[in-house]
C-alpha positions in Angstrom: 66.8 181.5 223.9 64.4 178.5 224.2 63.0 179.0 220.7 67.0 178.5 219.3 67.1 175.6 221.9 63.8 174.0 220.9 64.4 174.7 217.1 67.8 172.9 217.2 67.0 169.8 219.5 63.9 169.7 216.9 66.7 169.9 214.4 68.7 167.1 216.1 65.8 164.9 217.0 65.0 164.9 212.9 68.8 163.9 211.9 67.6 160.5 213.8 64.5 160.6 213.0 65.4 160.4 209.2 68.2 158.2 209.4 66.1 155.9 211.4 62.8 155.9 209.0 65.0 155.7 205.4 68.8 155.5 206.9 68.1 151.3 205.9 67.3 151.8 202.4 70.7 153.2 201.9 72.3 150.2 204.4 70.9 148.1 202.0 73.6 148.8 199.9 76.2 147.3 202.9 76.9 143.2 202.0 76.2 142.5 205.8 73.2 144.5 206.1 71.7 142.7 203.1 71.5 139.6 205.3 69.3 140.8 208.4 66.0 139.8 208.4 63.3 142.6 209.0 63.2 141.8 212.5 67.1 143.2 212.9 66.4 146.2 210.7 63.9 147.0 212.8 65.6 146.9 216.2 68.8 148.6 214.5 65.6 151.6 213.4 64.4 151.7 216.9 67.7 152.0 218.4 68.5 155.2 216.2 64.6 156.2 216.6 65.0 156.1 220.6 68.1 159.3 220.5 64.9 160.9 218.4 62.6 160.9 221.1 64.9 161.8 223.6 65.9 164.8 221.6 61.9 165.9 220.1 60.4 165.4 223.9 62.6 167.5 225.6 62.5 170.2 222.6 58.5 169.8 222.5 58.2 170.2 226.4 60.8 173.2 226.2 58.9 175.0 223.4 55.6 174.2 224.2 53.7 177.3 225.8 51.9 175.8 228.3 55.6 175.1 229.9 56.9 178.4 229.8 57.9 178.0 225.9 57.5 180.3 223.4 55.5 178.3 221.1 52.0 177.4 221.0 51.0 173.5 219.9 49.9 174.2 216.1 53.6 176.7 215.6 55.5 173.7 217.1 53.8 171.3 214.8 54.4 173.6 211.9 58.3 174.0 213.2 58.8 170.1 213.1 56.9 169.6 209.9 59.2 172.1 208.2 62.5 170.9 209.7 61.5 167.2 209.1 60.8 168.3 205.5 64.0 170.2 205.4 66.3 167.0 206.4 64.3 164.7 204.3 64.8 166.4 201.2 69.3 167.1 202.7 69.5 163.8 203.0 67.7 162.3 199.8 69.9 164.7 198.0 72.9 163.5 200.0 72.3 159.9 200.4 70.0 159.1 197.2 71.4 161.9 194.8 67.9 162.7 194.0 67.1 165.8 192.0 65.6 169.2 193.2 62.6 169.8 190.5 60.6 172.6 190.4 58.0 171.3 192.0 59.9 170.8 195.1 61.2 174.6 195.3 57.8 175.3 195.4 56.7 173.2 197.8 59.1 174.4 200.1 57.7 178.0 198.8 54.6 176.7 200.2 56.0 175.2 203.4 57.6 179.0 204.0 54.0 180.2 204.0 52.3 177.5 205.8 54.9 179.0 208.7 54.3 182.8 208.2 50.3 181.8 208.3 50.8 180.0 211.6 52.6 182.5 213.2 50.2 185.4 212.3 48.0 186.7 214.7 
């Protein structure tokens, strides 16, 4: 149960993260956001970043094996590289309408074994 718990509060934890790294460039498009000077943007980024961290702390000290977690440090790096990866590429196909290329199918490819590898013994 704490890897589901730690997976989806990793899961959560990116949703913010995302939204607070590129969630501007797509405000940009707003008439009133278009007026705030860096400084603004970046406190309105912080503000969404801060529900990150309270999610990715909790889910990192859950997971983490040396708390009782079922997941050594390099596994839960892997885990939130591929989650972070997997929102990114939802919500620049969402929000952007970019295009899935080849080259992105097998990066993820690539991402899927980067997780088998880590989780080998």
């Amino acid at each position: 149960m704490k890897a589901l718990t730690t997976i989806f509060l990793l899961l959560c934890s990116n949703v913010f993260m995302t939204l607070a790294w590129y969630g501007h460039l797509k405000m940009a498009e707003l008439k009133w956001f278009q007026h705030l000077p860096l400084i603004g943007v970046i406190l309105i980024s912080w503000g969404i970043a801060f529900f990150e961290y309270c999610l990715q702390v909790p889910a990192n000290r859950m997971g983490f094996l040396g708390n009782g977690g079922p997941f050594n440090l390099m596994q839960l790096k892997i885990i939130q590289e591929v989650i972070t990866l997997t929102v990114f590429v939802i919500f620049s196909v969402i929000a952007f309408k970019m295009q899935i290329r080849w080259n992105h199918i097998l990066a993820a490819l690539f991402m899927i074994l980067a997780v088998y590898f880590v989780f080998r013994q």
